[in-house]
N, C-alpha and C positions, 0 to 999 in steps of 0.2 A: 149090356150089363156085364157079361161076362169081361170083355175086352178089359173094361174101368176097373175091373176086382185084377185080373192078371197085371194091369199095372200099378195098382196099391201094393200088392204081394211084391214084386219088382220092385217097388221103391223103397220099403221094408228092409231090403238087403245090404243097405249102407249108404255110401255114397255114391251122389246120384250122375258125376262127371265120369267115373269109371265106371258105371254099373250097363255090363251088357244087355242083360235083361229088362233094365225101365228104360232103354232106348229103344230095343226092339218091342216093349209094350207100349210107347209112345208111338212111335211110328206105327205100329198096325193101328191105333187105335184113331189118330189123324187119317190115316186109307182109308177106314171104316166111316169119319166123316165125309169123308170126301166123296165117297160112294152114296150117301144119305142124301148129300145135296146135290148129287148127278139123278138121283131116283125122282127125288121129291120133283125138279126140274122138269123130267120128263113128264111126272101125272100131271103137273101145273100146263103144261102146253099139249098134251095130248087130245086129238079131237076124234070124237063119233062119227065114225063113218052110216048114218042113216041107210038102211036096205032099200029104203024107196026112192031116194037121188042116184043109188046105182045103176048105171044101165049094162043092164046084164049080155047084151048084144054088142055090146063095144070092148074096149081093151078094159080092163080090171086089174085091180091085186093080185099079184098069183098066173097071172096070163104069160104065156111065153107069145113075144111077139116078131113078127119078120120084116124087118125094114129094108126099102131100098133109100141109099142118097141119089135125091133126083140131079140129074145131068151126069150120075154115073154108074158104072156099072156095079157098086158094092153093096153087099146086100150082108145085113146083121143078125144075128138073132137074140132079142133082148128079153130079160123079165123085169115086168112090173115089181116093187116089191114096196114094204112100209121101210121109215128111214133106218128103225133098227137090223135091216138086212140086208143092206146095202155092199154092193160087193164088185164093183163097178169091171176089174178085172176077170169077174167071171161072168159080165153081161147083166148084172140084177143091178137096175137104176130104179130110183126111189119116186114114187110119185108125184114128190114133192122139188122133185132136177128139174134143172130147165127142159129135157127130153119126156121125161116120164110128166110133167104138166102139161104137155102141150099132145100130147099121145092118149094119156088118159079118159076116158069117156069116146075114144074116135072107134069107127069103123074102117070096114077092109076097104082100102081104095082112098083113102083121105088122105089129103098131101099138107101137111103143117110145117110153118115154118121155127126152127129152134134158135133161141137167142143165144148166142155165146161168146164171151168175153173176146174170140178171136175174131169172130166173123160171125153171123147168122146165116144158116144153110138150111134147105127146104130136104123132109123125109116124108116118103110114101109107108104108108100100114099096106106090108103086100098078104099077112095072114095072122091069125091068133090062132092060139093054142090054147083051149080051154083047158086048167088043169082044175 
């Protein structure tokens, strides 16, 4: 509401080809749509994570986990996390990654295989970190 009234007052000002101000009140106010239907979007596709399908004894949200790649020596240490915190360079894969789907729900010892546009390669859960 505000946004709409700051660019009537900006358009107010004359002409609208040279008017700085009803261009910078258009534009915030087109970002501020645009922002509306990035939100709406998300509520529209967001799902309930039900407490009683969680298994509390397996990797989770929030879980910091330690992966070996099988047939070598490298060993990772990953966090579970939801897509809005996703941060793949600091190790936080989303549950919804080809790694964090395939990880999610497992226990310590379980060898899964990850599908990946390169290649598919098998990882071991060598511990969790409950946080």
């Amino acid at each position: 509401m505000e946004i709409a009234h700051e660019k009537m007052i900006a358009a107010a000002h004359g002409d609208r080809s040279e008017n700085a101000e009803y261009k910078a009140a258009k534009t915030n106010m087109y970002e501020n749509y645009r922002r509306m239907g990035y939100l709406i979007k998300m509520i529209r596709t967001a799902e309930i994570i039900d407490d009683v399908i969680v298994n509390t004894s397996g990797a989770n949200v929030g879980d910091k986990l330690l992966i070996k790649f099988v047939g070598t020596d490298d060993i990772e240490e990953i966090e579970l996390v939801t897509t809005l915190q996703v941060d793949i360079a600091n190790g936080k894969f989303s549950i919804e990654s080809p790694i964090g789907r395939v990880l999610f729900g497992m226990s310590i010892g379980a060898i899964v295989e990850v599908e990946s546009p390169d290649e598919n390669y098998k990882i071991e859960l060598v511990n969790i970190t409950k946080v």
